[in-house]
C-alpha positions as CSV (number, residue, x, y, z in Angstrom):
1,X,37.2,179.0,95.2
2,X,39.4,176.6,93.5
3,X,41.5,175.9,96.5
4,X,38.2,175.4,98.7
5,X,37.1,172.5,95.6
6,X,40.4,170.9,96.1
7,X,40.1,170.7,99.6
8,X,36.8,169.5,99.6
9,X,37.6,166.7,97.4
10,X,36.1,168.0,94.0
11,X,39.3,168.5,91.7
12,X,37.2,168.5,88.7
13,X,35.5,171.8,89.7
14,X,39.2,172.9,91.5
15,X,40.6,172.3,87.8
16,X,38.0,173.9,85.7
17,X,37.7,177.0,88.4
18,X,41.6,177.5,88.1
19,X,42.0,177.5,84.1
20,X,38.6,179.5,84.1
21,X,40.6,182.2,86.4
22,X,43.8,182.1,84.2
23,X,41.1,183.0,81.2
24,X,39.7,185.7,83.0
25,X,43.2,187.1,83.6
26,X,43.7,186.9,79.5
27,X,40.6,188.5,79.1
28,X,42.3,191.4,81.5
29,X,45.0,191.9,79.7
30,X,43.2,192.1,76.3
31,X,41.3,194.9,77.8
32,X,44.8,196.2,78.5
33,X,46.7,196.2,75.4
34,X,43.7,197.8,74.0
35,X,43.7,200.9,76.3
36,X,47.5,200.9,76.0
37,X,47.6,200.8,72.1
38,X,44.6,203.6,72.4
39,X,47.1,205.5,74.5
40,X,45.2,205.1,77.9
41,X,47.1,204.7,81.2
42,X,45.0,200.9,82.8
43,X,45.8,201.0,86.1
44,X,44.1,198.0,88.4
45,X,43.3,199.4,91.9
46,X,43.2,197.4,95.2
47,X,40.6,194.9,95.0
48,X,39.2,193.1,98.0
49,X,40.2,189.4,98.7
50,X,37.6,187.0,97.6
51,X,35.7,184.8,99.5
52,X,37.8,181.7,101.2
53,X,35.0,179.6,103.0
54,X,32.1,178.2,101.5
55,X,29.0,175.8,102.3
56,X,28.6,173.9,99.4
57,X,29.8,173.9,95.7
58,X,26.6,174.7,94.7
59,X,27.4,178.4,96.7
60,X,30.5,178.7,95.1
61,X,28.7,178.1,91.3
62,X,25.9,180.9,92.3
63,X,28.5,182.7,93.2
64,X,30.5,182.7,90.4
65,X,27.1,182.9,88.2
66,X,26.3,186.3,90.5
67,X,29.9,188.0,89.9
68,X,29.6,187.0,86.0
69,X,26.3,188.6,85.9
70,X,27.7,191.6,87.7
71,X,30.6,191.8,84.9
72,X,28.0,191.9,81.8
73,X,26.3,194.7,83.3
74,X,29.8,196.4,83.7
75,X,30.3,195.5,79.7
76,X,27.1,197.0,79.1
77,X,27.4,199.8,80.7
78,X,30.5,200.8,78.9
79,X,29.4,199.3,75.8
80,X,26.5,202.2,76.3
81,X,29.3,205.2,77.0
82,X,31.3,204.2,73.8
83,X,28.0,204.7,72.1
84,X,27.2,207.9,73.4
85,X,30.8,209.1,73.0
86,X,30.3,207.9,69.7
87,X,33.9,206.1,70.2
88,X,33.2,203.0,67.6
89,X,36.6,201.5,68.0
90,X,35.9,200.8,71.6
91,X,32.2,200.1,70.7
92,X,33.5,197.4,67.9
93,X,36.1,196.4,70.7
94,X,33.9,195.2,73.3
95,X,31.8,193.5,71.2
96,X,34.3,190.6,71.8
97,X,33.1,190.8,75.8
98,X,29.6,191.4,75.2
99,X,29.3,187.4,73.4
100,X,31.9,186.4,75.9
101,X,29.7,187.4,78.7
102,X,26.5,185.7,77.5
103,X,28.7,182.5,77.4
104,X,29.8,182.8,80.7
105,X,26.6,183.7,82.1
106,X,24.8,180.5,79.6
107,X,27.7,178.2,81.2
108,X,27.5,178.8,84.7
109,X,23.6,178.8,84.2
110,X,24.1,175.5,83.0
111,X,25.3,174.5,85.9
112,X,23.6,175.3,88.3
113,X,20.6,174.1,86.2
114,X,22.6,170.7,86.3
115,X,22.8,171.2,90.4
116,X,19.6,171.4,90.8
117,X,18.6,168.5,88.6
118,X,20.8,166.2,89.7
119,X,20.9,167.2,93.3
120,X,23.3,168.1,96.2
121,X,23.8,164.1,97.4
122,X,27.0,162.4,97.0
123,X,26.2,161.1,93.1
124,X,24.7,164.6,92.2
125,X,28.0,166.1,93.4
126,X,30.4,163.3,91.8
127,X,28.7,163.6,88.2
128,X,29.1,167.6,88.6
129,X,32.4,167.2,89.5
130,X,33.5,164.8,86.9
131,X,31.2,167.1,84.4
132,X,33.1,170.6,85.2
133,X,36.7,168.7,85.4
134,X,36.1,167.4,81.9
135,X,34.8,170.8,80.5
136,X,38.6,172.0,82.0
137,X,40.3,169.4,79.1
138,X,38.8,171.1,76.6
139,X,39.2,174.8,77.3
C-alpha cells in the first residue's frame, strides 16, 4: 500500500502507511514474547500477499479501515476465550489490544471521514496527504 502511495505521488500517506506497518509488527511481537514467556510455541503461518494495485487512496484507507475492523473482532474473540477459560493473565493482557484497536479503527475512521469531506479532487487529496504524512512525525 505504501509503495502504491509513493508511486502515486502521495509520500505523506506512503510515510505514515510504512511507520504504521513497522507498529503493527511491534504489536506482533508483543503478542509474541507474551506467549513465549507463558511457555506457548507462536508460530506465524503462510499468509497471502497483500494487495499491490489500487484505484484510489481513498481504496487503500477503506481498506486498511476493513482489515483493522477484521483484527478487533479477532481481539474480541479471544478476549471472549480467555474469559471463558477463565485465563485472567491473557484476559488482563489483551486489554492492551482491545484500546489499541478502537484507536486504530477511530483513526482510520477519521480519515476516511476527512476523504469524504474534503473530496477525491486534486486539493482534497493534497491536504490528506499532507494530513497523514504529518501524523507519521509524530508517531
Amino acid at each position: 500500500m505504501s509503495a502504491w502511495c509513493d508511486q502515486q505521488g502521495f509520500e505523506g500517506t506512503a510515510k505514515f502507511l510504512s511507520v504504521h506497518a513497522a507498529e503493527e509488527m511491534q504489536h506482533m511481537r508483543k503478542l509474541f514474547t507474551y506467549l513465549n514467556e507463558t511457555g506457548s510455541l507462536a508460530v506465524i503461518s503462510a499468509i497471502e500477499a497483500p494487495a499491490h494495485e489500487y484505484k484510489s487512496l481513498k481504496e487503500i484507507i477503506e481498506t486498511t479501515y476493513e482489515h483493522e475492523k477484521l483484527i478487533t473482532s479477532k481481539i474480541n474473540e479471544l478476549v471472549g476465550k480467555t474469559f471463558e477459560e477463565k485465563d485472567y493473565s491473557a484476559f488482563n493482557f489483551l486489554q492492551w489490544y482491545v484500546e489499541e484497536q478502537h484507536e486504530e479503527e477511530k483513526l482510520f475512521s477519521s480519515i476516511l471521514d476527512k476523504l469524504n469531506f474534503l473530496g477525491e479532487d486534486g486539493k482534497g487529496l493534497f491536504l490528506i496527504d499532507k494530513d497523514l504524512g504529518n501524523l507519521s512525525t509524530k508517531a
